[in-house]
Backbone bond lengths (Angstrom), bond angles and torsions (degrees), N, CA, C in turn:
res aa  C-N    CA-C-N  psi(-1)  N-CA   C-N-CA  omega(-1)  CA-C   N-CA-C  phi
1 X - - - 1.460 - - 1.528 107.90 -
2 X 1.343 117.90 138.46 1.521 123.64 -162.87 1.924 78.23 -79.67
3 X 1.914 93.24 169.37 1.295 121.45 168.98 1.605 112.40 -30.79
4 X 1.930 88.83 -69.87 1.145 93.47 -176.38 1.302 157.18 -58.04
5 X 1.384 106.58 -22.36 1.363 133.31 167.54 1.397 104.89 -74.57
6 X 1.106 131.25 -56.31 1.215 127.23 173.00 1.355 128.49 -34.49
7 X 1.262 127.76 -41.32 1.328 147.54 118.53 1.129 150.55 -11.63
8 X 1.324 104.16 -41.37 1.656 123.83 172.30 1.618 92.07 -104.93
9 X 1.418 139.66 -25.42 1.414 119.90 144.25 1.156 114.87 -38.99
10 X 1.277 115.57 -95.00 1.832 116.64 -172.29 1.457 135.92 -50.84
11 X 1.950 99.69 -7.55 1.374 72.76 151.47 1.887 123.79 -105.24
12 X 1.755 99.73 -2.85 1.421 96.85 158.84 1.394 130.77 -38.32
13 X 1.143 87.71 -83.80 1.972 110.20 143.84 2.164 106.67 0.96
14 X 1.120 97.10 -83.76 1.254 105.40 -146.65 1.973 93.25 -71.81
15 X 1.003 119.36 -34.23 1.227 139.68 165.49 2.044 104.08 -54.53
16 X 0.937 114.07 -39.78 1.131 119.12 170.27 1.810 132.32 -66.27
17 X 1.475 83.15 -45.14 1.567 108.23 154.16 1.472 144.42 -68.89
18 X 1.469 92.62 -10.57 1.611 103.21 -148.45 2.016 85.92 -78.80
19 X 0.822 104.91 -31.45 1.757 101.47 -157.61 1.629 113.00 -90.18
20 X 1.633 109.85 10.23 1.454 104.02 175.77 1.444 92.26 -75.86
21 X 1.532 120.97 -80.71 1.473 115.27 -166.89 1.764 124.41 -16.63
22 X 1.105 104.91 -34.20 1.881 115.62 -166.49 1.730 87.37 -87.50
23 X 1.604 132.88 -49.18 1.450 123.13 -155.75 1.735 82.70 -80.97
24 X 1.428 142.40 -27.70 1.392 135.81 162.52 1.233 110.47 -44.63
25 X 1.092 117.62 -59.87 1.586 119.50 -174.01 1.284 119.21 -56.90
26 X 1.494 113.83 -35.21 1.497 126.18 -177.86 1.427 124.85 -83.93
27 X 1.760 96.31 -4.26 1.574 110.32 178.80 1.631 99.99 -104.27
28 X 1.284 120.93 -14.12 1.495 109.77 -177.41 1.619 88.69 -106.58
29 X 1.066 153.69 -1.84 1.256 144.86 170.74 1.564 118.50 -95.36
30 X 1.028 114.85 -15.33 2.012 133.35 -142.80 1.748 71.06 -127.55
31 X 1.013 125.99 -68.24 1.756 132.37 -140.79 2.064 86.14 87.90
32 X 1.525 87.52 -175.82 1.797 104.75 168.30 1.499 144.38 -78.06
33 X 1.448 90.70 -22.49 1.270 100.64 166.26 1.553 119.96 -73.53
34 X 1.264 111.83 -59.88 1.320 99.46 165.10 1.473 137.84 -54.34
35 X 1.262 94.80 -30.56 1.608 107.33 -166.95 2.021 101.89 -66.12
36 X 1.614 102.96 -40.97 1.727 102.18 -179.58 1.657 97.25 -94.67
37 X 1.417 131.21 22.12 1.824 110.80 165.74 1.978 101.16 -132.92
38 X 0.847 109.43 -167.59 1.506 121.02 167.06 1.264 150.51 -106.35
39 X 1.310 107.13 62.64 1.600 123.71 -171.43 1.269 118.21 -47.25
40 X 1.289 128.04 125.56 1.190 146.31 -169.37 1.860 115.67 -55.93
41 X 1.449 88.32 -38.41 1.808 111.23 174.72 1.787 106.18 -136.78
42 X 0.964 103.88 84.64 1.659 103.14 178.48 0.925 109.74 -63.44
43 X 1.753 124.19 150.59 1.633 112.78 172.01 1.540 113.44 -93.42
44 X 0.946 114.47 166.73 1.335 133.66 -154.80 1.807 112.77 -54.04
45 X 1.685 133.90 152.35 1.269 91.91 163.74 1.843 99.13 -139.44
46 X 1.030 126.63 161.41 1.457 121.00 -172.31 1.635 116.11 -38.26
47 X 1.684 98.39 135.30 1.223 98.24 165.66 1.074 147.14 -36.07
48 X 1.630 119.50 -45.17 1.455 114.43 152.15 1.676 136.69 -53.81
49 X 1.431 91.74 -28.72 1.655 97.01 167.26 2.044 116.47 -68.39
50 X 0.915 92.01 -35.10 1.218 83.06 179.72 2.045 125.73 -82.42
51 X 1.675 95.38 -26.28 1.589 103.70 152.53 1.079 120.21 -54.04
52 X 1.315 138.81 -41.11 0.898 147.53 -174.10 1.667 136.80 -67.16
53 X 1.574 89.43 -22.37 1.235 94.85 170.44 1.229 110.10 -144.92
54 X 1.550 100.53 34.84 1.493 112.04 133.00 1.622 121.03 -93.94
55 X 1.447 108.52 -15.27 1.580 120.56 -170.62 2.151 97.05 -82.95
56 X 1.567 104.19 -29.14 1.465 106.54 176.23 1.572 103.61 -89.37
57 X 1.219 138.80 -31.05 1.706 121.51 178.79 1.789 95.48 -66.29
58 X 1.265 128.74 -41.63 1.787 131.11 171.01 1.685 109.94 -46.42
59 X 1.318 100.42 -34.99 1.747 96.28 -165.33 1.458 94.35 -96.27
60 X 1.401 137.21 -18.55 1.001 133.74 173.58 1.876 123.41 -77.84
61 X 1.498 89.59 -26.90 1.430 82.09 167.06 1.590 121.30 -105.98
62 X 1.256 118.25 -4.43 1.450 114.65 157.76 1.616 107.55 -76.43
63 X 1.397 128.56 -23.49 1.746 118.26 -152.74 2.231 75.33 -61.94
64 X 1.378 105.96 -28.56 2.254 92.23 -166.62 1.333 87.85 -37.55
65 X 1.451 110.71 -73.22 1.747 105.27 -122.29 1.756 91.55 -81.20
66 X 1.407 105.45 -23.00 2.005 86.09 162.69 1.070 138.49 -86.57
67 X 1.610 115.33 5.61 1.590 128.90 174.40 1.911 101.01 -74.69
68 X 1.866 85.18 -50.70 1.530 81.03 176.20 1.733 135.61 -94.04
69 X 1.026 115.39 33.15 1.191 132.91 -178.65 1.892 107.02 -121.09
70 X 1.306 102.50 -19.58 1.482 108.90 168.60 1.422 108.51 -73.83
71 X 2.127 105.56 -56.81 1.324 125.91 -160.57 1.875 97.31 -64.53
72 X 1.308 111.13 -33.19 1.651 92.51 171.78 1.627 121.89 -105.50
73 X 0.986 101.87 3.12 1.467 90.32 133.61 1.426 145.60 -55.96
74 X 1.751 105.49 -53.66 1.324 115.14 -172.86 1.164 95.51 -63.39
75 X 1.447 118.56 -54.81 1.607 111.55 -177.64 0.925 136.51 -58.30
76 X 1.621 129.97 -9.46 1.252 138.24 141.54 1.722 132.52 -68.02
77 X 1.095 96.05 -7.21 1.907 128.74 -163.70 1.699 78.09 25.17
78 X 1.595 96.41 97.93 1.319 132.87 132.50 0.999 134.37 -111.75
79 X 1.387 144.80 117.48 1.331 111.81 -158.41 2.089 85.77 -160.67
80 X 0.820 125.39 80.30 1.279 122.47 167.79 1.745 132.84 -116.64
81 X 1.412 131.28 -155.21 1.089 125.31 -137.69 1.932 85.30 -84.63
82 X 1.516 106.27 -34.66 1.153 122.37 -169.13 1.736 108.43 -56.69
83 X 1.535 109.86 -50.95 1.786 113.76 -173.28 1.014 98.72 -85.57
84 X 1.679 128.99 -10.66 1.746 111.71 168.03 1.506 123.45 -67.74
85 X 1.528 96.18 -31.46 1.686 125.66 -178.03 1.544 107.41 -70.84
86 X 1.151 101.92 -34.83 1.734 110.32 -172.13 1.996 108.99 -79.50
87 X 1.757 93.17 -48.90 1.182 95.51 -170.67 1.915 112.22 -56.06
88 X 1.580 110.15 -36.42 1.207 135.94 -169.47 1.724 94.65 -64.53
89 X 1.198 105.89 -85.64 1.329 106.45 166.61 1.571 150.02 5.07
90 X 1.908 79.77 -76.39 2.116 94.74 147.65 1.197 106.00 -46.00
91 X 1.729 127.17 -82.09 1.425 109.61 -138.27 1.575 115.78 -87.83
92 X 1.499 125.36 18.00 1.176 120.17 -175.61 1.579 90.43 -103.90
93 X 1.053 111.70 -44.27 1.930 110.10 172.77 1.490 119.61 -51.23
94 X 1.320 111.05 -46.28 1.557 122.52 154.07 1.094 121.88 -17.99
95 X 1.362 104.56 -75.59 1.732 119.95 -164.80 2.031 95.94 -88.08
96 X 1.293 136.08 -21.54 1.263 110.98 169.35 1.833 99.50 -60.44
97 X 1.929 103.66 -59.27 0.898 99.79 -170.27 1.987 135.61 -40.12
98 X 1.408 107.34 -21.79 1.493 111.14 -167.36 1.720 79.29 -90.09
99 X 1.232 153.84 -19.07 1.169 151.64 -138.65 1.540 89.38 -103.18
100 X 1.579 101.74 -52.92 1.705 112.41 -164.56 1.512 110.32 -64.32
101 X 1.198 94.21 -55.49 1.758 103.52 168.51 1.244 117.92 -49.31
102 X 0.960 148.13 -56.50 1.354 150.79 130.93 0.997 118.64 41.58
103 X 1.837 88.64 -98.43 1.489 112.37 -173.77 1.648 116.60 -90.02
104 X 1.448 98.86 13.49 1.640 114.59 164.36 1.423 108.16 72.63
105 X 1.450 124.69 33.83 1.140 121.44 167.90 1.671 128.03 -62.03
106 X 0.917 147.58 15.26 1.485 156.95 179.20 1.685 110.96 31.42
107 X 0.953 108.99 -103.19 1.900 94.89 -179.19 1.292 128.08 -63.79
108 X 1.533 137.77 -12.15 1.167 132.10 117.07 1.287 131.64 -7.21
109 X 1.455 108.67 -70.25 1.754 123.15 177.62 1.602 121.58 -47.80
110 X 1.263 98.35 -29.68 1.826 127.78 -164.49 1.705 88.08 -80.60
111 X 1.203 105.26 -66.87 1.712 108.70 177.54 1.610 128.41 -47.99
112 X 1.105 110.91 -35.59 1.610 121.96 -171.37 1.863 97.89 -88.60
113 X 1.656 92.57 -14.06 2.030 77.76 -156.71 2.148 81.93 -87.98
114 X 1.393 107.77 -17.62 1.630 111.19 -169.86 1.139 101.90 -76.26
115 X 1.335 111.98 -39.91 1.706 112.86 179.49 1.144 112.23 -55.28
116 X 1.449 124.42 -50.31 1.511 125.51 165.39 1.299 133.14 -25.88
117 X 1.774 100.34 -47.67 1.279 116.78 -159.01 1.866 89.73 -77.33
118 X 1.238 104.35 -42.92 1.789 114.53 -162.98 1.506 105.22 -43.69
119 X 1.700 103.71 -45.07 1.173 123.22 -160.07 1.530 116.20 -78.32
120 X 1.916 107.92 -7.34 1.023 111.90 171.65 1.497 111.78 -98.23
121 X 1.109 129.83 -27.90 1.215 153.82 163.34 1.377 100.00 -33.75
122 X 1.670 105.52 -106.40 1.819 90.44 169.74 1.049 143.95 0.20
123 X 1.681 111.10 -53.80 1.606 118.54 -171.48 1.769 101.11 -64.45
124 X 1.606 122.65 -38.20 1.217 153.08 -164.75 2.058 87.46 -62.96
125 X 1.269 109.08 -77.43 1.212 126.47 -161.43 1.854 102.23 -50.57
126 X 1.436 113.38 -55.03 1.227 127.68 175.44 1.732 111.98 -51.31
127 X 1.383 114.19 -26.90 1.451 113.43 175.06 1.425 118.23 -88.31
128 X 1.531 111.75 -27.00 1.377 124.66 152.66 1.301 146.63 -36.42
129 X 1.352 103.97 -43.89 1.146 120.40 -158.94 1.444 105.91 -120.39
């Protein structure tokens, strides 16, 4: 499996993962009943839980345009030093970023979510050119 794909696995992957911790949180805060129906006024659930899956609806809507910026690549078999750098890029910024957000770091968060973007960029530029 090229770099890149490998990449756009893990951060599927990690994107996949990202939302147990927060539906945990919402089951020890909610109890179960609430947590599986629709409470009119839910009660509250820790701040980090709720960063958190605001940091996964973010990773969920960037994983589009880097699933498909990988997927046409491969289909172009492009694949150089640049979309290895890019692909790498995304998902290590990713996972600081869901980390940073988290624990509510603020300009941190700003950095990891740009790195992302950079890292999609590249892949963009490398198909360009």
């Amino acid at each position: 499996m090229d770099t890149e794909l490998c990449y756009l696995a893990s951060s599927a992957g990690l994107c996949a993962l990202m939302w147990v911790p927060y539906v945990l949180a919402r089951l020890a805060s909610w109890g179960l009943i609430a947590t599986v129906s629709y409470p009119e006024t839910p009660p509250d659930v820790p701040g980090w839980a709720r960063r958190l899956q605001r940091a996964h609806n973010n990773m969920v809507e960037n994983l589009v345009p880097f699933a498909a910026l990988v997927l046409v690549a491969q289909a172009a078999n492009v694949s150089t030093g640049l979309t290895v750098f890019g692909a790498t890029l995304f998902f290590y910024s990713r996972l600081a970023h869901a980390l940073v957000y988290t624990l509510g770091i603020p300009w941190v968060r700003t950095l990891t979510f740009t790195g992302s973007y950079v890292g999609m960029l590249l892949i963009l530029v490398a198909l360009v050119i």
